[in-house]
C-alpha positions as CSV (number, residue, x, y, z in Angstrom):
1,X,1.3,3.0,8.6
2,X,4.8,4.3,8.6
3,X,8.3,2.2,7.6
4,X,8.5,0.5,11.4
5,X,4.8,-0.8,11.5
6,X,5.3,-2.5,7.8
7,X,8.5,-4.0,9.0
8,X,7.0,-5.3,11.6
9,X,4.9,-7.2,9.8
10,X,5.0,-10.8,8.6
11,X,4.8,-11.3,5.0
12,X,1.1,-12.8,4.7
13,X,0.3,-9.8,6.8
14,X,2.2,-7.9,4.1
15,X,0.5,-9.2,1.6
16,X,-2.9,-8.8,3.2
17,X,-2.3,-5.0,3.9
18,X,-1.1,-4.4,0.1
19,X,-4.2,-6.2,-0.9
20,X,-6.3,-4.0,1.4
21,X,-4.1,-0.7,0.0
22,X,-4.9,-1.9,-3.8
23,X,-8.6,-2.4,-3.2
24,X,-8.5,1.3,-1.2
25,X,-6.9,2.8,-4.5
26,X,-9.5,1.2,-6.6
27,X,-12.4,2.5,-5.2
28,X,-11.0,5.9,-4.4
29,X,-10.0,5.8,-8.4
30,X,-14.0,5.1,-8.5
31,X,-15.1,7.8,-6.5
32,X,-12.9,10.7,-8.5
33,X,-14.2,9.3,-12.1
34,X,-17.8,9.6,-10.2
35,X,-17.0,12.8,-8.9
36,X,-17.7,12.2,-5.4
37,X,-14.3,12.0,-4.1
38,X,-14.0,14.4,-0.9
39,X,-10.0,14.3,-0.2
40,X,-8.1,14.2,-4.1
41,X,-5.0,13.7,-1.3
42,X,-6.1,10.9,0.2
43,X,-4.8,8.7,-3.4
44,X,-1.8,10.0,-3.3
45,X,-0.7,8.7,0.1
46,X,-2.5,5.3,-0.7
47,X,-0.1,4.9,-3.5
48,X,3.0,5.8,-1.9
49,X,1.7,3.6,1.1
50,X,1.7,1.0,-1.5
51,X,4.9,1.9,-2.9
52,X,6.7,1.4,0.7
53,X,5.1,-2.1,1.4
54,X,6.3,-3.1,-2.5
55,X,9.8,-2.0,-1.3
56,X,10.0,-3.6,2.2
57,X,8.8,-7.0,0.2
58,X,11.3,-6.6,-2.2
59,X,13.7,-6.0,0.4
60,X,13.2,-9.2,1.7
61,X,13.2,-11.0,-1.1
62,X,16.5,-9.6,-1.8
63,X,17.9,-10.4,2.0
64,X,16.9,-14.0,1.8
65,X,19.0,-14.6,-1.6
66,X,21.8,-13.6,-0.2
């Protein structure tokens, strides 16, 4: 999902698709302390996938203070 699609988002759908994103991490996490992880890549762009939702939610939180 790029910066548009997470904006676009309401913020329970936020939250949903950071929980999805944080469960996605764990198990990849899993799979390269097994071993079996195919694409060591593939956590990297989970976490900064993460990262942008974190930032879009605390934009908002930010926007409705003010």
């Amino acid at each position: 999902m790029d910066n548009k699609e997470l904006r676009a988002l309401s913020p329970k759908e936020l939250d949903e698709r950071l929980a999805e994103l944080r469960q996605k991490l764990f198990d990849l996490n899993r799979k390269k302390a097994v071993g079996s992880l195919e694409n060591p890549l593939e956590v990297k762009g989970v976490r900064k996938e993460i990262a942008r939702a974190e930032t879009i939610k605390r934009e908002r939180e930010l926007g409705a203070k003010k």
